[in-house]
Biopython code that builds the backbone (N, CA, C, O; Angstrom):
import numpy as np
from Bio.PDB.StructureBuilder import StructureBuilder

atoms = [
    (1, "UNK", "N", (-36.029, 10.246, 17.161)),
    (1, "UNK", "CA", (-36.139, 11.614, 17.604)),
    (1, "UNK", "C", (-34.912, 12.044, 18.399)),
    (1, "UNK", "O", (-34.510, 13.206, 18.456)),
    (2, "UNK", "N", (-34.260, 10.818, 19.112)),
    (2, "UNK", "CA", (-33.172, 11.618, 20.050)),
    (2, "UNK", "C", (-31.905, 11.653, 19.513)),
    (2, "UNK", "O", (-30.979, 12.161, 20.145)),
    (3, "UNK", "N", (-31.693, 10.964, 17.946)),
    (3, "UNK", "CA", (-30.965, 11.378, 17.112)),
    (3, "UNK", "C", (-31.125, 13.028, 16.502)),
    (3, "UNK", "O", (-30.356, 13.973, 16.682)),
    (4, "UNK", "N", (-32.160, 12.988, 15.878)),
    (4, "UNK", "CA", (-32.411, 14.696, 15.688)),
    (4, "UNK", "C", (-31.687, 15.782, 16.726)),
    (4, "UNK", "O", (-31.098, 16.827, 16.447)),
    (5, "UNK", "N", (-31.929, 15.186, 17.981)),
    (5, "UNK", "CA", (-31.916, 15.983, 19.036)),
    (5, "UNK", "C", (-30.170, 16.107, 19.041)),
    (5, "UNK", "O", (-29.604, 17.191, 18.907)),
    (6, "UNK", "N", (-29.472, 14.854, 19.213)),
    (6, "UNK", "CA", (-28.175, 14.798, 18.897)),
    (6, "UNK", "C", (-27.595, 15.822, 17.547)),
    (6, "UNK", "O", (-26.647, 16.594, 17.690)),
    (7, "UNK", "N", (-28.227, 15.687, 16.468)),
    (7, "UNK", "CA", (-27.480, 16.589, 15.722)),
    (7, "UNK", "C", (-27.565, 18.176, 15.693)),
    (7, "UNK", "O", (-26.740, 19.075, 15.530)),
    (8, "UNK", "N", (-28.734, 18.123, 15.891)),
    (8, "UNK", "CA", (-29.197, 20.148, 16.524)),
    (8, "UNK", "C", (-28.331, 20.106, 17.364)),
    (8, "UNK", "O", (-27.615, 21.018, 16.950)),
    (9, "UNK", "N", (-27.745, 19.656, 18.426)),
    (9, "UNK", "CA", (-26.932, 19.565, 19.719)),
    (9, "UNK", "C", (-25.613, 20.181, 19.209)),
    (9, "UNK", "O", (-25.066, 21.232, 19.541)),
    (10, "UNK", "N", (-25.151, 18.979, 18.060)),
    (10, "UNK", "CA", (-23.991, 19.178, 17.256)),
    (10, "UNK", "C", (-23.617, 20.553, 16.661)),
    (10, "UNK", "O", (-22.688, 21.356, 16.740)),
    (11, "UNK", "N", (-24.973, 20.409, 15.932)),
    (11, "UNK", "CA", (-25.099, 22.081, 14.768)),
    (11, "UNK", "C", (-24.460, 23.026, 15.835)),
    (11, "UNK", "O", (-23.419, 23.673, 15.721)),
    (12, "UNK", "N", (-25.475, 22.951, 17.097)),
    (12, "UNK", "CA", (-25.377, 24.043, 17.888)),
    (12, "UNK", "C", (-23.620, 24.240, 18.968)),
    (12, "UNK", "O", (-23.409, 25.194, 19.716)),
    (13, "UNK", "N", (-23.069, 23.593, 18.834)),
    (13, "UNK", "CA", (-21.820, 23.258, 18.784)),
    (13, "UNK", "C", (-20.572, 23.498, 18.003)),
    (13, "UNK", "O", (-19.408, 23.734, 18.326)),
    (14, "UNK", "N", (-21.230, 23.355, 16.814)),
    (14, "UNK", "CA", (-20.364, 24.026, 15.619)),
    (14, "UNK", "C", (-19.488, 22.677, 15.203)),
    (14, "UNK", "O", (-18.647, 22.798, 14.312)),
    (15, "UNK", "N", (-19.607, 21.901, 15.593)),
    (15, "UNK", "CA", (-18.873, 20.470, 15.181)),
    (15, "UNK", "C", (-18.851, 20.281, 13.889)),
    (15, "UNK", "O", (-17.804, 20.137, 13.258)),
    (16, "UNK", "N", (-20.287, 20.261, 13.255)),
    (16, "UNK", "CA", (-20.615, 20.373, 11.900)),
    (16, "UNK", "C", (-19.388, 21.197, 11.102)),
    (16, "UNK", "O", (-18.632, 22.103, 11.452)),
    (17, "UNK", "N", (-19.542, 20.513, 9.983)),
    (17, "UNK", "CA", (-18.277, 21.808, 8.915)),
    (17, "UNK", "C", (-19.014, 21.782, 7.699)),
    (17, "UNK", "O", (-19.709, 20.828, 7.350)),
    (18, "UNK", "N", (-18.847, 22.923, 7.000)),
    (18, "UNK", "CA", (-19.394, 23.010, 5.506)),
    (18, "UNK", "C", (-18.938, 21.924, 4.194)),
    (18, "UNK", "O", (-18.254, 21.159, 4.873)),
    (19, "UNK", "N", (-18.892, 21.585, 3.359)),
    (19, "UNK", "CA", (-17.919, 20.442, 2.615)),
    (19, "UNK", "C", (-18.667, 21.019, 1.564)),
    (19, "UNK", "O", (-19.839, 21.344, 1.753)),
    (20, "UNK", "N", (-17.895, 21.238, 0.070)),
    (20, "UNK", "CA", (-18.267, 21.731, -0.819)),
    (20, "UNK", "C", (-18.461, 20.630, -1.947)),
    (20, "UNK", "O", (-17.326, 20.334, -2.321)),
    (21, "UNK", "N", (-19.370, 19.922, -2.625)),
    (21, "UNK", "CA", (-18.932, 18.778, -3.740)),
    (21, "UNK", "C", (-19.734, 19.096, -4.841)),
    (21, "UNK", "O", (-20.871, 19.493, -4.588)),
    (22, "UNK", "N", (-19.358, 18.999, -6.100)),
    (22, "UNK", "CA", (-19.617, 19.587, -7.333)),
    (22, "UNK", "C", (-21.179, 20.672, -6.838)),
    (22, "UNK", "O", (-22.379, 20.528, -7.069)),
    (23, "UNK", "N", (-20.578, 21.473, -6.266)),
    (23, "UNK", "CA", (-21.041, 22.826, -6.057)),
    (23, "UNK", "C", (-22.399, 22.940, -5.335)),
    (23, "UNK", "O", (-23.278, 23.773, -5.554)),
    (24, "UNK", "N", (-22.399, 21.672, -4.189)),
    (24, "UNK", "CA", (-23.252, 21.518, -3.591)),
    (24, "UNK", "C", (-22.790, 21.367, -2.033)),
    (24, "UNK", "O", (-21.841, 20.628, -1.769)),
    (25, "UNK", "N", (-23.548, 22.152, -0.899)),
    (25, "UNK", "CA", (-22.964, 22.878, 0.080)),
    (25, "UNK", "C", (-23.833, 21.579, 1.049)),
    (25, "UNK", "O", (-25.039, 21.333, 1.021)),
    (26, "UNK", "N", (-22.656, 20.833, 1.946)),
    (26, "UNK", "CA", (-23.046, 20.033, 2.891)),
    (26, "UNK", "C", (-22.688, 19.963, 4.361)),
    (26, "UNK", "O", (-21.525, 19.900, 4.760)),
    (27, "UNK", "N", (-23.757, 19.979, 5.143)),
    (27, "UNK", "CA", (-23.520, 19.980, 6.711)),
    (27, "UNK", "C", (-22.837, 18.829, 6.791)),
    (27, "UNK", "O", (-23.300, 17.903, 6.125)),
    (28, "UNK", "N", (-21.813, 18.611, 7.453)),
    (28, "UNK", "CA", (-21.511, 16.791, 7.738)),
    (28, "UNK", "C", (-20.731, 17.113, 9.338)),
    (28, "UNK", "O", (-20.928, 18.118, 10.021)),
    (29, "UNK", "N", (-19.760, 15.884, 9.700)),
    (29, "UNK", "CA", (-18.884, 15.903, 11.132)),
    (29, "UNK", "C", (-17.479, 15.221, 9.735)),
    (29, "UNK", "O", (-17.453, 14.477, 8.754)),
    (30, "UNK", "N", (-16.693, 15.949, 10.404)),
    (30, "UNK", "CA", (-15.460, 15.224, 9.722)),
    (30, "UNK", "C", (-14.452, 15.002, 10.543)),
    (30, "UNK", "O", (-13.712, 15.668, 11.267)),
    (31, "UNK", "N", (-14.683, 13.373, 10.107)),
    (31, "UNK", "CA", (-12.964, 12.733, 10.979)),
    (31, "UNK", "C", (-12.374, 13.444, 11.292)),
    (31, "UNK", "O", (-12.339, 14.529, 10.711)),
    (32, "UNK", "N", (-11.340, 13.066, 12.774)),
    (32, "UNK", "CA", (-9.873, 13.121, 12.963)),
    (32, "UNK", "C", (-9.043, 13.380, 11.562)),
    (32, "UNK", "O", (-8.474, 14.431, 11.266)),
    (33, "UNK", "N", (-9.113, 12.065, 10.694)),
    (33, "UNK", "CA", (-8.252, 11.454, 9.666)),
    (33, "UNK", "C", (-8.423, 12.477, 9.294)),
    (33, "UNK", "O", (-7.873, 13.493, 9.719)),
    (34, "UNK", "N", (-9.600, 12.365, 8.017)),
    (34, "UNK", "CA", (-9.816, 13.970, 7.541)),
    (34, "UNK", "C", (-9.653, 15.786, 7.650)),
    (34, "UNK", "O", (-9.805, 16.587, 6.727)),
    (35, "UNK", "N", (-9.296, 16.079, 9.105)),
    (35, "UNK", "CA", (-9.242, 17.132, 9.414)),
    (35, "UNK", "C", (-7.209, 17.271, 9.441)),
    (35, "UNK", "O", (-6.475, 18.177, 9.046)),
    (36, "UNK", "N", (-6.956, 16.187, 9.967)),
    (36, "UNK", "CA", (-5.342, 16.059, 9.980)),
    (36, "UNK", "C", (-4.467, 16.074, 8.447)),
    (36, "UNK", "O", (-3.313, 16.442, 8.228)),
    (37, "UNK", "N", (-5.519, 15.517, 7.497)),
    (37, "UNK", "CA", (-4.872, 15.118, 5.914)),
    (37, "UNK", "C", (-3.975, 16.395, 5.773)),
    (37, "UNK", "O", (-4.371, 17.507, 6.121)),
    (38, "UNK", "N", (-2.993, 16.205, 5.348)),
    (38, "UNK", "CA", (-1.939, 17.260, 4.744)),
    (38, "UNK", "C", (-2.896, 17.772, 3.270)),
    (38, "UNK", "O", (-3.607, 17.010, 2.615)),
    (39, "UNK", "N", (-2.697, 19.126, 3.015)),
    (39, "UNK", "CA", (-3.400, 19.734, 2.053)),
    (39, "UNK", "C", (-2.825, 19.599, 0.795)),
    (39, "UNK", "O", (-1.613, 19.709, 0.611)),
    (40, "UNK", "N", (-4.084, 19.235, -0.564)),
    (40, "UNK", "CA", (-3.329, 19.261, -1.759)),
    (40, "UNK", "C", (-2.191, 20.335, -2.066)),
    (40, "UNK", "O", (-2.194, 21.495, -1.655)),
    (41, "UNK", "N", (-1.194, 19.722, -2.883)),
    (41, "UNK", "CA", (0.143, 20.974, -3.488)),
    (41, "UNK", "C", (0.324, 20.337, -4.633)),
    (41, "UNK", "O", (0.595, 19.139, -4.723)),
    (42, "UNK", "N", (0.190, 21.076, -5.510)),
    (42, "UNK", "CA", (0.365, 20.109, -6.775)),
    (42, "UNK", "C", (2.078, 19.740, -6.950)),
    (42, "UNK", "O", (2.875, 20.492, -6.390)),
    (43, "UNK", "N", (2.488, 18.792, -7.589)),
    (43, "UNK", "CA", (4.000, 17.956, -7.836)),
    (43, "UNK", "C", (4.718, 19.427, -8.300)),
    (43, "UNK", "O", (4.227, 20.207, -9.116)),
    (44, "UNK", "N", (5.871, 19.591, -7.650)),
    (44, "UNK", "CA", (7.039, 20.642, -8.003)),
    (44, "UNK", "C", (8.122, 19.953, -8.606)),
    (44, "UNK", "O", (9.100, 19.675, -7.912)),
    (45, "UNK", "N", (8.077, 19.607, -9.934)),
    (45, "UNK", "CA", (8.909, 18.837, -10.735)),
    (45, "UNK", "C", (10.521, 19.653, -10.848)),
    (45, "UNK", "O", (11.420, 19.202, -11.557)),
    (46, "UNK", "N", (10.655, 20.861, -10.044)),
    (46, "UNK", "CA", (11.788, 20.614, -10.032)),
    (46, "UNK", "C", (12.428, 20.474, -8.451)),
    (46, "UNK", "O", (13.242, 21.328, -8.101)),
    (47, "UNK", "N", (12.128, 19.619, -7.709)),
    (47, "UNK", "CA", (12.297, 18.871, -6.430)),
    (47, "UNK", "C", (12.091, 17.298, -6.673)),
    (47, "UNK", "O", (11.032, 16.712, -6.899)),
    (48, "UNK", "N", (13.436, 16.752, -6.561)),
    (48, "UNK", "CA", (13.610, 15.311, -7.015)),
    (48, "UNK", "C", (13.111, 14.700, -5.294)),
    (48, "UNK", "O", (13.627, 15.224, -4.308)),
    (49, "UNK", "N", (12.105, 13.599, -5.151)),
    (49, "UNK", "CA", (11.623, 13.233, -4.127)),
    (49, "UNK", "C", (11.936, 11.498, -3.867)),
    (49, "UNK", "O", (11.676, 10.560, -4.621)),
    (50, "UNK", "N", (12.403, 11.492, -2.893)),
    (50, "UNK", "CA", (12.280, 9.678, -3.070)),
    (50, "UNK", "C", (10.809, 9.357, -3.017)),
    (50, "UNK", "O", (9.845, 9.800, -2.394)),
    (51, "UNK", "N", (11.018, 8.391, -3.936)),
    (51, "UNK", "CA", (9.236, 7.819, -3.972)),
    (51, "UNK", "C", (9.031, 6.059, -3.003)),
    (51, "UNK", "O", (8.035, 5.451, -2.612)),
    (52, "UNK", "N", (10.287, 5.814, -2.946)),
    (52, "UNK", "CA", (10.350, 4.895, -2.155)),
    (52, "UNK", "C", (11.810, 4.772, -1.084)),
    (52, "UNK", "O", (12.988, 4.878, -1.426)),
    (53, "UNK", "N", (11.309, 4.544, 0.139)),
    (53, "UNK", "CA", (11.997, 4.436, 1.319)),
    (53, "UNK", "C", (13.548, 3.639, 0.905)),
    (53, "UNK", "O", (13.330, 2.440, 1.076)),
    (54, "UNK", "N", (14.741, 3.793, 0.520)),
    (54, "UNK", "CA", (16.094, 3.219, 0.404)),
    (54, "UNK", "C", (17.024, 4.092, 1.005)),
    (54, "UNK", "O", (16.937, 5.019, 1.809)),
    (55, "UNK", "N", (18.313, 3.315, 0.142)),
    (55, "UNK", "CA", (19.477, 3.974, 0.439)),
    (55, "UNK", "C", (20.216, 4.069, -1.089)),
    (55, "UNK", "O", (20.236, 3.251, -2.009)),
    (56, "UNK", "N", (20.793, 5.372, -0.966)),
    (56, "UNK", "CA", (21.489, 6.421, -1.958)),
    (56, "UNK", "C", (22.616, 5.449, -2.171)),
    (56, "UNK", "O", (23.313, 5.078, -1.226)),
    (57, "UNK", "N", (22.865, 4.885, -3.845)),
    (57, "UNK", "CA", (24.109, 3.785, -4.316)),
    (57, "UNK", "C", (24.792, 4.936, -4.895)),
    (57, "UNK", "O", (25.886, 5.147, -4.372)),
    (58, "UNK", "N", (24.437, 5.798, -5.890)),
    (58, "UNK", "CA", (25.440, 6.734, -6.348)),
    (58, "UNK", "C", (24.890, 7.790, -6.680)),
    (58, "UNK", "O", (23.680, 7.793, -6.909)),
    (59, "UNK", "N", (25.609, 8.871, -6.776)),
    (59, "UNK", "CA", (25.343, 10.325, -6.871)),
    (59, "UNK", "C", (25.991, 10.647, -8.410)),
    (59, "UNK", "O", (27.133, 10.188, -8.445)),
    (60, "UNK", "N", (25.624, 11.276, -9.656)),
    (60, "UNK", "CA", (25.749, 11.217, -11.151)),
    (60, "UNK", "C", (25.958, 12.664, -11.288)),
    (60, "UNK", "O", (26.223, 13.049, -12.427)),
    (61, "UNK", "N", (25.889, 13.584, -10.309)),
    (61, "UNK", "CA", (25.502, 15.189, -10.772)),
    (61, "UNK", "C", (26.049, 15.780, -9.501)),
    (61, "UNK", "O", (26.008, 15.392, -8.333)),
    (62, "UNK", "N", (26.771, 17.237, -10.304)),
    (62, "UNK", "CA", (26.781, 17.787, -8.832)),
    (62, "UNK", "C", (25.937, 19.186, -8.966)),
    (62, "UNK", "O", (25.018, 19.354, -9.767)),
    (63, "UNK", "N", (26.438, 20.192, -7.998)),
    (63, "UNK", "CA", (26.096, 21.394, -8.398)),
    (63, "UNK", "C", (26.447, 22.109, -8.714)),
    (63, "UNK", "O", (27.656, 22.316, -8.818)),
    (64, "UNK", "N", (25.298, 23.069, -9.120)),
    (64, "UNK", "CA", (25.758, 23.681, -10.605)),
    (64, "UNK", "C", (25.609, 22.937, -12.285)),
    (64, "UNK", "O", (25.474, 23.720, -13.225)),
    (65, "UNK", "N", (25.641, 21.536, -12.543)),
    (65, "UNK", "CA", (25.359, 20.774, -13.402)),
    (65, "UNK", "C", (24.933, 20.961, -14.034)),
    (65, "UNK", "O", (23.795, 20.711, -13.636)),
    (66, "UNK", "N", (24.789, 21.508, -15.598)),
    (66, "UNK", "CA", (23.304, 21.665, -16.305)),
    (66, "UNK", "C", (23.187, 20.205, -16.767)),
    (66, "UNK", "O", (24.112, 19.542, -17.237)),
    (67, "UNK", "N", (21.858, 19.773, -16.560)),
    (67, "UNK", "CA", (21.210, 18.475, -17.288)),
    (67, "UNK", "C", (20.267, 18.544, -18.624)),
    (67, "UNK", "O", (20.260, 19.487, -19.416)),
    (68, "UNK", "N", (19.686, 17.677, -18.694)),
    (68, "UNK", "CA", (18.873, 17.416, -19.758)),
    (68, "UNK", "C", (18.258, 16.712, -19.093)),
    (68, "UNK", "O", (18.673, 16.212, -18.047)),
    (69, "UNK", "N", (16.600, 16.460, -19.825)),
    (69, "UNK", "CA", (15.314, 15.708, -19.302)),
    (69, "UNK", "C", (16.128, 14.160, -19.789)),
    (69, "UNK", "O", (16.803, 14.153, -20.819)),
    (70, "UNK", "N", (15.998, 13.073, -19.057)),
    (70, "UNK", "CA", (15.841, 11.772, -19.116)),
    (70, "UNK", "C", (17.709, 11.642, -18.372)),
    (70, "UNK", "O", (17.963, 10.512, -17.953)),
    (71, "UNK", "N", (18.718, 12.550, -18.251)),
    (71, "UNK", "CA", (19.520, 12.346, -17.815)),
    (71, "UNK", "C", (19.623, 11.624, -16.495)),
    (71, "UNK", "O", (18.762, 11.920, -15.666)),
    (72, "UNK", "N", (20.844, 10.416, -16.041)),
    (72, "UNK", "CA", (20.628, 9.714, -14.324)),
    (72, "UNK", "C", (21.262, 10.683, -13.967)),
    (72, "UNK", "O", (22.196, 11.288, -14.492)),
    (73, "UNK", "N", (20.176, 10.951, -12.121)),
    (73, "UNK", "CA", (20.718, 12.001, -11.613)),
    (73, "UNK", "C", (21.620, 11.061, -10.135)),
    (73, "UNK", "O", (22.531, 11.490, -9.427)),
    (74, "UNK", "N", (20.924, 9.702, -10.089)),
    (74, "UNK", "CA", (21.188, 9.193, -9.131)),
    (74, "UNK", "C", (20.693, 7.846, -8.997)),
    (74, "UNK", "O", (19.615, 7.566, -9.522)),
    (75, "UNK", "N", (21.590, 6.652, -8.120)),
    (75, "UNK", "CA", (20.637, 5.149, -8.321)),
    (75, "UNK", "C", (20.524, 5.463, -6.746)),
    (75, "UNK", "O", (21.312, 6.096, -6.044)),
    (76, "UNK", "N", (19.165, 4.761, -6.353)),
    (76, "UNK", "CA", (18.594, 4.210, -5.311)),
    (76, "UNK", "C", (17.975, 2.994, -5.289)),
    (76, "UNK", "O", (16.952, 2.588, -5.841)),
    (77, "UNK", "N", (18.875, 2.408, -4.457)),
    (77, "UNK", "CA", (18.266, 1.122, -3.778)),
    (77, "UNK", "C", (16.968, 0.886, -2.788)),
    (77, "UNK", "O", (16.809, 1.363, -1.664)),
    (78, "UNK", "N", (16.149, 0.078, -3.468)),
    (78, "UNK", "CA", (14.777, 0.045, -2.614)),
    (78, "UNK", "C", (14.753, -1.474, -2.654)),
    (78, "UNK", "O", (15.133, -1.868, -3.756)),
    (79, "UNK", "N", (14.505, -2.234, -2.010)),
    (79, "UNK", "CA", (14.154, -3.825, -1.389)),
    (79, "UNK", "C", (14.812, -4.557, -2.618)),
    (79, "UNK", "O", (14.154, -4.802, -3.630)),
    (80, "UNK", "N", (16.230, -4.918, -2.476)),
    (80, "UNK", "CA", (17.252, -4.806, -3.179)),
    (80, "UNK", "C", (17.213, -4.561, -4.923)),
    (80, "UNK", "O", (17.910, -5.208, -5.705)),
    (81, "UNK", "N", (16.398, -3.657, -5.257)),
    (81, "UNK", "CA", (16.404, -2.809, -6.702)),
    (81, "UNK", "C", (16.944, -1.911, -6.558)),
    (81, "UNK", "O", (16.782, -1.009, -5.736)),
    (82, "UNK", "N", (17.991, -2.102, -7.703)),
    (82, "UNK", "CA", (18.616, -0.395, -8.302)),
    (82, "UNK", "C", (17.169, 0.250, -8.816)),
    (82, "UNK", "O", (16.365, -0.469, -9.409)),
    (83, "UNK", "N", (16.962, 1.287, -8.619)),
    (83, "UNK", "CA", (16.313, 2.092, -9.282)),
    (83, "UNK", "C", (17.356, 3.560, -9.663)),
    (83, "UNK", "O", (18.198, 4.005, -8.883)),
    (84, "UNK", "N", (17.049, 4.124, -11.015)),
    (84, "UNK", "CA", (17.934, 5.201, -11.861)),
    (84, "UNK", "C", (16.760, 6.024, -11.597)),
    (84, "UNK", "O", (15.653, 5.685, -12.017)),
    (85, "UNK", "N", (16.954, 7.147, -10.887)),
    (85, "UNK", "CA", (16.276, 8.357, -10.779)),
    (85, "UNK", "C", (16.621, 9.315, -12.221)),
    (85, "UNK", "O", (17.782, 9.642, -12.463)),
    (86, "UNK", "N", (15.766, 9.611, -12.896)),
    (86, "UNK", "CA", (16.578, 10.848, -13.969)),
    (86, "UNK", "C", (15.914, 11.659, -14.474)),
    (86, "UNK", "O", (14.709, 11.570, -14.708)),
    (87, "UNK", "N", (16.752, 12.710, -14.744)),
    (87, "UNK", "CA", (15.937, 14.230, -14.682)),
    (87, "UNK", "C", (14.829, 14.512, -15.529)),
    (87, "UNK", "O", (14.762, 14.296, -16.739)),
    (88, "UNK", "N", (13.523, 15.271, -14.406)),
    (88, "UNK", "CA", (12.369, 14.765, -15.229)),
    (88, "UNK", "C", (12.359, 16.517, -16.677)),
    (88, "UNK", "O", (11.562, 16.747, -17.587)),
    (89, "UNK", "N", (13.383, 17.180, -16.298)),
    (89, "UNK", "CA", (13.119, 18.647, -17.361)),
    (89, "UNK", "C", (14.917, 18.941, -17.330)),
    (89, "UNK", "O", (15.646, 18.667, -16.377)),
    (90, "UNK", "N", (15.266, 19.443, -18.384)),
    (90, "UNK", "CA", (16.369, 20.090, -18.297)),
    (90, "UNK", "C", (16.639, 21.502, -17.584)),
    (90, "UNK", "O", (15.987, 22.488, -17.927)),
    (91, "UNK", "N", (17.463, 21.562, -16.740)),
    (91, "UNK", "CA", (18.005, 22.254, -15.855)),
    (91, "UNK", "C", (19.151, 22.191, -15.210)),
    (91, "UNK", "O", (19.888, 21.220, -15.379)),
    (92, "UNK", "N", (19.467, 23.157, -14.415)),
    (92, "UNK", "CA", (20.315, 23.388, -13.697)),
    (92, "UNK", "C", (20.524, 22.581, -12.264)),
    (92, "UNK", "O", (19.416, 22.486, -11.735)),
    (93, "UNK", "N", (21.559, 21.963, -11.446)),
    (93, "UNK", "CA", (21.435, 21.297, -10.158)),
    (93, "UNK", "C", (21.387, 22.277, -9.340)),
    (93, "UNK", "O", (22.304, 23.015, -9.699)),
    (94, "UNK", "N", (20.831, 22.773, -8.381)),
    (94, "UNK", "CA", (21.041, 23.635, -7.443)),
    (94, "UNK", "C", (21.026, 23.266, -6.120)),
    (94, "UNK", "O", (21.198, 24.190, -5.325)),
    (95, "UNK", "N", (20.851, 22.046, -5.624)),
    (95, "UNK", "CA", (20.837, 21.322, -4.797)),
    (95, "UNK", "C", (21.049, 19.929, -4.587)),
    (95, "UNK", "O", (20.292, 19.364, -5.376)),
    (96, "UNK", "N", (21.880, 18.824, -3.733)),
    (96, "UNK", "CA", (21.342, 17.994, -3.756)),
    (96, "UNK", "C", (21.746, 17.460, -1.823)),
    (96, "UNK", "O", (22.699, 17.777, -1.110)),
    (97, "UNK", "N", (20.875, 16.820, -1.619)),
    (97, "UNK", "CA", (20.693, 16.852, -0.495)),
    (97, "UNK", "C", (21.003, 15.661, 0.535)),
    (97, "UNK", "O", (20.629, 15.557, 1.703)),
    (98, "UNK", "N", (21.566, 15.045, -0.010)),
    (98, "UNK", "CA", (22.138, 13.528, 0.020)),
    (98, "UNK", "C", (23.280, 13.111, -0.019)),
    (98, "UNK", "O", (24.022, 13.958, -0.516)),
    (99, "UNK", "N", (23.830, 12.134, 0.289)),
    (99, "UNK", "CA", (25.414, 11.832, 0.360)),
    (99, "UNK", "C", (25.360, 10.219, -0.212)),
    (99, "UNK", "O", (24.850, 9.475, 0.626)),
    (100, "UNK", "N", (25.686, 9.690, -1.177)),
    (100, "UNK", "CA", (25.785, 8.470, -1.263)),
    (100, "UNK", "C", (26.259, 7.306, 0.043)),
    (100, "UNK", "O", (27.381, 7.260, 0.546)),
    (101, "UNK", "N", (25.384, 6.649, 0.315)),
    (101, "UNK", "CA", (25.434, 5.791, 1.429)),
    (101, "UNK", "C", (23.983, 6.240, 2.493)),
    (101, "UNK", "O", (23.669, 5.691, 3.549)),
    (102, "UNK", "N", (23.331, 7.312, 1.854)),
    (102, "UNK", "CA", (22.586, 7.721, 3.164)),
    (102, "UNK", "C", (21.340, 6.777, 2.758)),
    (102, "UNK", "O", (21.079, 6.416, 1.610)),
    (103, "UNK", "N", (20.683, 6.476, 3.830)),
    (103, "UNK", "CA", (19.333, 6.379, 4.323)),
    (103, "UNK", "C", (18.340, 6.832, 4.088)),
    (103, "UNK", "O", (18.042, 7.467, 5.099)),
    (104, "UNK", "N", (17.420, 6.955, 3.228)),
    (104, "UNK", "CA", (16.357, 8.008, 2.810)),
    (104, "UNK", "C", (14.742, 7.272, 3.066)),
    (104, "UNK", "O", (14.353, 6.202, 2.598)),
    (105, "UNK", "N", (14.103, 8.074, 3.814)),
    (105, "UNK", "CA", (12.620, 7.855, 3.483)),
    (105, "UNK", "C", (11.889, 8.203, 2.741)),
    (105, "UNK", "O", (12.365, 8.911, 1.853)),
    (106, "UNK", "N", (10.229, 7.889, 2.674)),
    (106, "UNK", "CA", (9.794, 8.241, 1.393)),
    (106, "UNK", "C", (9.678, 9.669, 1.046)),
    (106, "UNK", "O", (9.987, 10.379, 2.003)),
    (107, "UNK", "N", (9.381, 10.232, 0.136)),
    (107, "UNK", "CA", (9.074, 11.623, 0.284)),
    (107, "UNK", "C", (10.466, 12.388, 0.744)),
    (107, "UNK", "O", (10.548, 13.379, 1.469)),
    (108, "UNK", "N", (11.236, 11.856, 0.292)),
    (108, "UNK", "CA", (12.659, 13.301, 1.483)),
    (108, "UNK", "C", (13.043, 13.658, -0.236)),
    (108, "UNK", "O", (13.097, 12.952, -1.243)),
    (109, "UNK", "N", (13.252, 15.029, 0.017)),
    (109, "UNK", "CA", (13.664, 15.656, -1.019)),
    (109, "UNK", "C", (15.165, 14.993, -1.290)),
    (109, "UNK", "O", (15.868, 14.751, -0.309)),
    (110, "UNK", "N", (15.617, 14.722, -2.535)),
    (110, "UNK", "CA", (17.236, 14.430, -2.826)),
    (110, "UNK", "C", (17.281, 15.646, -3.295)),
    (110, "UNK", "O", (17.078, 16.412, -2.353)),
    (111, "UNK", "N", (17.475, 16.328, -4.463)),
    (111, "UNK", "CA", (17.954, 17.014, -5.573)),
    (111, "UNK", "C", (16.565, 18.067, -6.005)),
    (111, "UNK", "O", (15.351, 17.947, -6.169)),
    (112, "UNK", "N", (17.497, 19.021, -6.056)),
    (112, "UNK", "CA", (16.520, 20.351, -6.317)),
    (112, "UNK", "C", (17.172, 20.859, -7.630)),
    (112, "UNK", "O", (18.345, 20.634, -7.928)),
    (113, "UNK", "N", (16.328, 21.538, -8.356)),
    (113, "UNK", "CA", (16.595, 22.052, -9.837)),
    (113, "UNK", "C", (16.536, 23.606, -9.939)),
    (113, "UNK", "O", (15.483, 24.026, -9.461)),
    (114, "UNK", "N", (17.463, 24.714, -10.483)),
    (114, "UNK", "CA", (17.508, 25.498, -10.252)),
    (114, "UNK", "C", (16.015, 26.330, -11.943)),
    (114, "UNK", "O", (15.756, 27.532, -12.002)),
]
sb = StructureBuilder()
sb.init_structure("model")
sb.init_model(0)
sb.init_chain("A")
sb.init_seg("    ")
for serial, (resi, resn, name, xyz) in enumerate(atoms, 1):
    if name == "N":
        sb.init_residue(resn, " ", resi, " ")
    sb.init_atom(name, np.array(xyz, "f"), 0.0, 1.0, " ", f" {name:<3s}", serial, name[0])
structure = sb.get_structure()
């Protein structure tokens, strides 16, 4: 019973949040974790992203460049692998954001596509 009492407490608090799942409407408490999560964005394929934490071995493109899909735009070193980054659509370079020799974490944009 003094659970009950605890969650009316809650309700009445507003702690509770709505959560929507295949179209069924639920009272719940949601995590820290959960409330902090960065919000879905779907992949912007023309923003080249490191997918793993290295450092920039060579730069293949500049700007202005027109490419083609499967072209190297760039090698990155990750836990001593070359990895060949290459262009996932044909386009234009309109950016790149990097200097060969740099330091990159995961997720940092290199190369943008016009």
């Amino acid at each position: 019973m003094a659970e009950t009492n605890d969650i009316q407490q809650d309700l009445k608090k507003g702690q509770f949040k709505s959560l929507l799942v295949e179209n069924i409407k639920y009272k719940t408490l949601l995590t820290k974790k959960y409330q902090d999560k960065k919000p879905y964005s779907p992949k912007d394929n023309r923003k080249i992203m490191a997918f793993i934490p290295g450092k920039i071995v060579k730069i293949y493109v500049t700007i202005n460049q027109k490419v083609k899909a499967g072209d190297k735009l760039l090698t990155l070193e990750a836990m001593k692998m070359m990895n060949n980054i290459l262009a996932p659509l044909d386009g234009t370079i309109q950016q790149i954001t990097v200097k060969e020799g740099d330091k990159v974490t995961k997720d940092k944009m290199l190369i943008e596509f016009r």
